[in-house]
Backbone as numpy.savetxt, mean C-alpha at the origin, in Angstrom:
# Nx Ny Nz CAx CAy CAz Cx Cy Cz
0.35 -20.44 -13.48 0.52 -18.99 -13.58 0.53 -18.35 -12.20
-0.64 -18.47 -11.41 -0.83 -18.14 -10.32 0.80 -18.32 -8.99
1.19 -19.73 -9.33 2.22 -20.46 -9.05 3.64 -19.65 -8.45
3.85 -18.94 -10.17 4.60 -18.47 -10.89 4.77 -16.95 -9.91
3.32 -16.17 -9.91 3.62 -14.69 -9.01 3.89 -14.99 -7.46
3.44 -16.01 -7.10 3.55 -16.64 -5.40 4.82 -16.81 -5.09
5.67 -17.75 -6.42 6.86 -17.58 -6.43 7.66 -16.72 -6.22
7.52 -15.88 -7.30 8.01 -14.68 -7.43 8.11 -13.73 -6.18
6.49 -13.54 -5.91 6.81 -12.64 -4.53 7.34 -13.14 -3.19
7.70 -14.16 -3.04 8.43 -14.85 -1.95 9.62 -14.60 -2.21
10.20 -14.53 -3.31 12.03 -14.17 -3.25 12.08 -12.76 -3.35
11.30 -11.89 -2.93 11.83 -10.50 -3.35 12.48 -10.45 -1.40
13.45 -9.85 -1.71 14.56 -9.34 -0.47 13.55 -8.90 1.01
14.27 -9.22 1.82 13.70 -8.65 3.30 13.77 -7.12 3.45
14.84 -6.39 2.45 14.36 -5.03 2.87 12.94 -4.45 2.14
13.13 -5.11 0.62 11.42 -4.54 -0.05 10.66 -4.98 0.70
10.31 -6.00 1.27 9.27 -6.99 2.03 8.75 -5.86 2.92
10.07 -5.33 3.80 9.62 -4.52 5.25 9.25 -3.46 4.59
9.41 -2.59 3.61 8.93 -1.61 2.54 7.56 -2.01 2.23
7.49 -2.82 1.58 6.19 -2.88 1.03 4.95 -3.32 2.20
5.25 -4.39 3.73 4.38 -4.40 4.85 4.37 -3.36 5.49
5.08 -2.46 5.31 5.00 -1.16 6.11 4.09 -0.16 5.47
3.78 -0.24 4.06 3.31 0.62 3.72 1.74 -0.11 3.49
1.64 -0.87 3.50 0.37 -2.08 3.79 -0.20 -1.53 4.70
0.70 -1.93 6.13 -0.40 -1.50 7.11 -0.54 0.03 7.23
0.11 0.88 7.14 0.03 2.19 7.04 -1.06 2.75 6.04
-1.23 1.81 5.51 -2.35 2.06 3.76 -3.70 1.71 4.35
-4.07 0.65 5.45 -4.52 -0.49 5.95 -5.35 0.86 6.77
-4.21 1.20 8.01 -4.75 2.44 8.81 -5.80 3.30 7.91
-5.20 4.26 6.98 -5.83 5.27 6.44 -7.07 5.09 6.33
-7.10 3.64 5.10 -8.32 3.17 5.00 -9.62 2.81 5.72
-9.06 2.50 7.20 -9.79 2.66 8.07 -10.48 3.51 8.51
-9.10 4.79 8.85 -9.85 5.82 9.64 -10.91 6.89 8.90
-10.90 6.74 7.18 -11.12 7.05 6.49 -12.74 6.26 6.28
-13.07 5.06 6.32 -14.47 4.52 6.50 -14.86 4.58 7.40
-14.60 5.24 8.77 -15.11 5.40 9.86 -15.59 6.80 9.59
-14.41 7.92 8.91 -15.06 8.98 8.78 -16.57 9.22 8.42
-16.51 8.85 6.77 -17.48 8.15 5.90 -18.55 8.00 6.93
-18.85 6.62 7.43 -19.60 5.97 8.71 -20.44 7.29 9.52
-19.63 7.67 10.01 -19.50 9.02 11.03 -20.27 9.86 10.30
-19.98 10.11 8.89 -20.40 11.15 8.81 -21.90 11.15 7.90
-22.44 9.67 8.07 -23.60 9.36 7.24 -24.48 9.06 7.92
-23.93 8.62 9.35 -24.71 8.46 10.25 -25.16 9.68 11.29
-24.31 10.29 11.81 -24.47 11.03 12.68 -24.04 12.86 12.25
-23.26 12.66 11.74 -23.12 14.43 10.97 -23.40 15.14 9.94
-23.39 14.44 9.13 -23.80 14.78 7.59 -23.25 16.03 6.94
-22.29 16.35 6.66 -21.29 17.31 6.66 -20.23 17.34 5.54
-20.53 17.94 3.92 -20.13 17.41 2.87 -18.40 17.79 3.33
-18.17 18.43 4.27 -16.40 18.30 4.33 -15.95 17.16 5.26
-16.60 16.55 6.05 -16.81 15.54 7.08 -16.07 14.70 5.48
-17.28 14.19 4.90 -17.44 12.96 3.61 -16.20 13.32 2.99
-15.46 14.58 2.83 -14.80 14.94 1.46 -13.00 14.34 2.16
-13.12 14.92 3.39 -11.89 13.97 4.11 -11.86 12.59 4.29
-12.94 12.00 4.60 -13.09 10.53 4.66 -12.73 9.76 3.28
-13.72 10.57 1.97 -13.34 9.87 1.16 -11.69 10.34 0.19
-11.18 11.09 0.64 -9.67 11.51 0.14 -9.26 10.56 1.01
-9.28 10.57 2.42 -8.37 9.43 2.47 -8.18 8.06 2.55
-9.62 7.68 2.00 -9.77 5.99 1.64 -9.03 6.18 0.13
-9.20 7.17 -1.18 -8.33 7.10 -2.11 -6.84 7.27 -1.79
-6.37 8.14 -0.31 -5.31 8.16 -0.64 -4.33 6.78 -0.05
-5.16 6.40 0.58 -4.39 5.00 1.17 -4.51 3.93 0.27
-5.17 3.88 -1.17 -5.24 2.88 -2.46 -3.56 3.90 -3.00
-4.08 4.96 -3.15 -2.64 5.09 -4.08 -1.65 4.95 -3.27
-1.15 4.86 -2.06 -0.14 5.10 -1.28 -0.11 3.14 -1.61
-0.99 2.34 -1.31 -0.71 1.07 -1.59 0.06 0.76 -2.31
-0.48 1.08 -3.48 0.01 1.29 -5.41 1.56 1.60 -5.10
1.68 2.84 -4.77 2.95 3.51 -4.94 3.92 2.59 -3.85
3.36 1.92 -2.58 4.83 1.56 -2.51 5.31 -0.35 -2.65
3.71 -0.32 -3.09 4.01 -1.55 -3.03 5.05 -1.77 -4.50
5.04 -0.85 -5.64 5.40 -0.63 -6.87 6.94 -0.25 -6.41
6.89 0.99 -5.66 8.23 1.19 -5.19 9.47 0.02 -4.74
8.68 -1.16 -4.04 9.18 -1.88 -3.09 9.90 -3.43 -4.31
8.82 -3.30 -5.23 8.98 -4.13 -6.26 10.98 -3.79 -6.82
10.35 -2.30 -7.68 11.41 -1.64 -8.30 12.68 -1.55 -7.36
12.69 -1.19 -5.91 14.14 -1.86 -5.28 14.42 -3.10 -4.85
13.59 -4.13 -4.97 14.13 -5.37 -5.14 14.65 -5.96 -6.92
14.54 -5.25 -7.60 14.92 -5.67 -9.23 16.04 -4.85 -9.28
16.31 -3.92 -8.56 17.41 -2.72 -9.09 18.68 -3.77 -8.23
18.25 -4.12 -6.61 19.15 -4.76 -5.90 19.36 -6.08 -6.44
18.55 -6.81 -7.08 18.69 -7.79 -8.03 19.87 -8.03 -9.22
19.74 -7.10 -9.92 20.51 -6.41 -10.60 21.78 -6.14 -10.38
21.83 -5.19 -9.32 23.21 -5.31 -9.00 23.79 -6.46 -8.32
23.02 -7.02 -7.80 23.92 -8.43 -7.14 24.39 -9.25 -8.01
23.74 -9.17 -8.80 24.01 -10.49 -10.43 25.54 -10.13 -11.13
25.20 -8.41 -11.17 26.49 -7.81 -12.09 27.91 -7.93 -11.28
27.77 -8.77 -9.88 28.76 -8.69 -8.49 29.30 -9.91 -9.30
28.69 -10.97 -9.20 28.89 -12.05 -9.60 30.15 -12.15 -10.56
């Protein structure tokens, strides 16, 4: 099974690939600067709008994950698709 998705995600196209690592590390960043906020602001400021930015943007770099890694999926099946119907 496991096999099977490893598979799978190895043939999806070089343009989803650069889509979906781009939005990885960009997701990757947020998340960061976003537990540092957090960090920052538990340690040294204590500041419920300090916390309220930190933790929006550790959620927003999970959904930005979600969304493009989902995105990146859906234009490799659409380009899939049409290449087959070329045939």
């Amino acid at each position: 099974m496991m096999g099977k998705i490893v598979k799978s995600l190895n043939s999806v196209n070089s343009f989803s690939k650069n889509i979906i690592m781009t939005g990885c590390y960009i997701s990757l960043f947020l998340c960061m600067v976003g537990i540092l906020l957090v960090g920052y602001n538990n340690f040294v400021r204590q500041e419920v709008e300090l916390y309220n930015v930190g933790s929006t943007m550790i959620y927003t770099a999970g959904v930005l994950f979600a969304n493009v890694t989902i995105g990146g999926l859906i234009i490799d099946f659409f380009n899939t698709m049409v290449n087959n119907n070329d045939d």
